[in-house]
N, C-alpha and C positions, 0 to 999 in steps of 0.2 A: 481602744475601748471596745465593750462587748454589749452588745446589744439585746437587754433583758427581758426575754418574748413568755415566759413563763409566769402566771401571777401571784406563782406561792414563790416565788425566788424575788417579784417584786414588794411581796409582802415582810418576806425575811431582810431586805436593804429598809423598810420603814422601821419594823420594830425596835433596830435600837435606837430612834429617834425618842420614841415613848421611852424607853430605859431610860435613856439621859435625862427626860424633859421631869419623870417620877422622882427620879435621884434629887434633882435640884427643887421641887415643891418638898420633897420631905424634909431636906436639910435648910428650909427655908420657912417653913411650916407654910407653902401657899396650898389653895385649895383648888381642887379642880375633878373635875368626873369625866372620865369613858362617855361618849354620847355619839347618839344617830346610830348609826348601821355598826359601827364598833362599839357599843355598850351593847344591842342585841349580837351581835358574836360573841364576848365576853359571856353572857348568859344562856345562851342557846348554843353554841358550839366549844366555849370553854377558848377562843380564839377567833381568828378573822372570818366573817363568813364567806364562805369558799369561794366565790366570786368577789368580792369586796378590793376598791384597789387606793385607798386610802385609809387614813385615822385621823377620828375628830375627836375630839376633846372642847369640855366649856369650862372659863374660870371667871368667878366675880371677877370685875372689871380691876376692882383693887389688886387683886393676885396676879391677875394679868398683866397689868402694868408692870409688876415687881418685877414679875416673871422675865417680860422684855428687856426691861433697865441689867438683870443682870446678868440674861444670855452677851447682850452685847457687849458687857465690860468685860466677858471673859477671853476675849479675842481667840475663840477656841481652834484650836487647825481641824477639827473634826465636824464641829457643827456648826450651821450658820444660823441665821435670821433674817427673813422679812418683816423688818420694823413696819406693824400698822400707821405708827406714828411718821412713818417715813413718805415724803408727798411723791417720790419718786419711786415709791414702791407699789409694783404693779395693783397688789392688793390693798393699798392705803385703805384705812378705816374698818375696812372688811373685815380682815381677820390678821393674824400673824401665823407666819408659817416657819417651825423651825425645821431645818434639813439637812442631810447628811452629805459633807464636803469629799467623800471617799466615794460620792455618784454624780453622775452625771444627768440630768432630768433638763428635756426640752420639751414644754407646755404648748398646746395649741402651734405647732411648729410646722401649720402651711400658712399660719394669721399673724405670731406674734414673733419676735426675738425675745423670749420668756426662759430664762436658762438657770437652775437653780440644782435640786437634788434630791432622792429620796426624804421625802416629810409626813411632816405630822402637821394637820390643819390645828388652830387654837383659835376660839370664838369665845371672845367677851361676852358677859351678861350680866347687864345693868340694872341697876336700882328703878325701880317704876312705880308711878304715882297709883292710887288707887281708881280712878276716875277712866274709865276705858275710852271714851271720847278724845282724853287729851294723849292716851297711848297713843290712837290711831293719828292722834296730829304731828306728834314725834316720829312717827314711823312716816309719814308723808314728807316729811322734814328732810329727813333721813335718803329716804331716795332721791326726792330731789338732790340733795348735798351727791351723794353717788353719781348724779349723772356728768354734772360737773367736773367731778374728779374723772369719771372715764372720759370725757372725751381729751383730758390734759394728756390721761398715761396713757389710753390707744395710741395717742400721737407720738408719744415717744417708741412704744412698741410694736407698731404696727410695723411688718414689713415691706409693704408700699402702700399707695394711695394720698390721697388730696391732703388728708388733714393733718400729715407731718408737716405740711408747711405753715400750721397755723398753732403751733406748740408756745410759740411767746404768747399769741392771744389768748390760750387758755390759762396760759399758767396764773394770775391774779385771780381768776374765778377759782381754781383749785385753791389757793389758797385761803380765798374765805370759805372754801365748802370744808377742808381739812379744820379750821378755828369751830366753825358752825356746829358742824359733826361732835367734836369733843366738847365744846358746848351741853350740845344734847345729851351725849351718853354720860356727863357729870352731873346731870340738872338735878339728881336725886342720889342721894348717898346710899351704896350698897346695902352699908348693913344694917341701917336706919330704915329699907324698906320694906315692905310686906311681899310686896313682888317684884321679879326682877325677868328680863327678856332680853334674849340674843333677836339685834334687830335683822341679823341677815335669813332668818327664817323665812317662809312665806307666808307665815300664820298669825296672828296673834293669839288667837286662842289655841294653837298648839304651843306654841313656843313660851306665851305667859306661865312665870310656875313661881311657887312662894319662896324667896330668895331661903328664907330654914332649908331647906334642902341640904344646901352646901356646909351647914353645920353638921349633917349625919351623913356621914360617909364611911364606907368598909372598904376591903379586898375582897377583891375576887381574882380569878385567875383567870389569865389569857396570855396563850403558847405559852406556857408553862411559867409565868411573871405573875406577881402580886402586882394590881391596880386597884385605882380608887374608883369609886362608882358611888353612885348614891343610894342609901340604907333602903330608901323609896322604890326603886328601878323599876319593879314589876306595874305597879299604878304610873310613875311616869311614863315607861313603855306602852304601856297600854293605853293611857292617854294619845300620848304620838301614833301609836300605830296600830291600835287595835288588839287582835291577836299575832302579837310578834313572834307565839312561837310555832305559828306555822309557815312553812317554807312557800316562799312567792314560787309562780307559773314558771317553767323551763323558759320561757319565753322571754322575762326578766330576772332571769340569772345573770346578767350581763355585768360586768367593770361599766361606771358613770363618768371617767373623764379619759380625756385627750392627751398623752403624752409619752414622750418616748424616755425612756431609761435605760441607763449603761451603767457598767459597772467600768470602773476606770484602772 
């Protein structure tokens, strides 16, 4: 294996994760948009922003689900899947990640045994009530259900320390926080609501936005591909982040996560 120290060559092992993941929502008619730091590439660089060492993507929760169900029945030799729905999965609940079986990707690899491959993050976004009090009760819900579930999967993936020895004890709390959880994210139907929120955000007033959204959707281009983005971008962007299209300090140019990659 060769060890991928360059970030426009680890950017080039993600991309065709998004190829594949477009392919299969178009032939599937599910919906889904470019977001965070990859929807401002998409528009302000025409591709990755040049530090940038991921791709995120959000799809109503209903697409997402599909989405899952039929990555996984495809038993592809190419790409895999971290089932959210999977209690064993580092990222249960969080998000699903699908990745490229042709790499090699070790996550947090002085903390965890996290061994997977060039991906693409996917972040559900749920149906939400109109009443903002009872968002923030769900989103309290919500983490609490997360903490449960971390300390089940640390325990499986940690690579030493105390609390592998106590992986029976968590697992029944992971299980009712994994039932709780999708509880919460069903409590309101997608397309019945006015708004909808990806609860892994920090925000709620960033992260709330009017589920129409995901009805107007274009192309745009990123390294040289047709994607889906939302017809909106520029007000949602600028909601999230202000003036997106000026370029952050030298200082936070930097890649945001931990992990090593190979090409295999």
């Amino acid at each position: 294996m060769e060890l991928v120290e360059n970030i426009r060559d680890t950017q080039n092992l993600m991309l065709p994760v998004l190829v594949f993941i477009d392919k299969i929502c178009r032939e599937h008619n599910l919906r889904y948009s470019l977001a965070y730091g990859t929807l401002i590439g998409a528009i302000r660089h025409k591709g990755f922003i040049p530090w940038d060492d991921d791709i995120d993507i959000l799809m109503p929760r209903p697409d997402y689900e599909k989405l899952q169900n039929i990555i996984k029945n495809m038993n592809s030799d190419e790409f895999g899947i971290m089932d959210s729905n999977d209690l064993d999965s580092f990222y249960v609940t969080r998000m699903a990640k699908i990745f490229n079986k042709k790499t090699y990707l070790k996550e947090f690899p002085h903390k965890y045994i996290l061994e997977y491959g060039a991906f693409v993050d996917i972040f559900a976004v749920n149906g939400m009530p109109d009443n903002v009090a009872e968002i923030k009760k769900m989103k309290k819900d919500i983490f609490l259900c997360s903490r449960f579930l971390h300390m089940y999967i640390s325990s499986i993936y940690r690579i030493r320390g105390k609390r592998k020895k106590f992986t029976w004890f968590f697992k029944p709390f992971a299980k009712w926080a994994l039932n709780k959880s999708n509880e919460i994210f069903n409590r309101y139907d997608f397309d019945s609501s006015k708004y909808a929120m990806n609860f892994e955000g920090d925000s709620i007033e960033k992260e709330l936005m009017e589920s129409d959204l995901f009805n107007h959707l274009i192309d745009v281009e990123f390294e040289g591909h047709q994607f889906k983005v939302f017809e909106q971008y520029d007000s949602y962007l600028k909601h999230m982040y202000g003036d997106y299209m000026q370029l952050p300090s030298i200082e936070e140019q930097e890649p945001h996560h931990s992990f090593d990659l190979y090409k295999i």
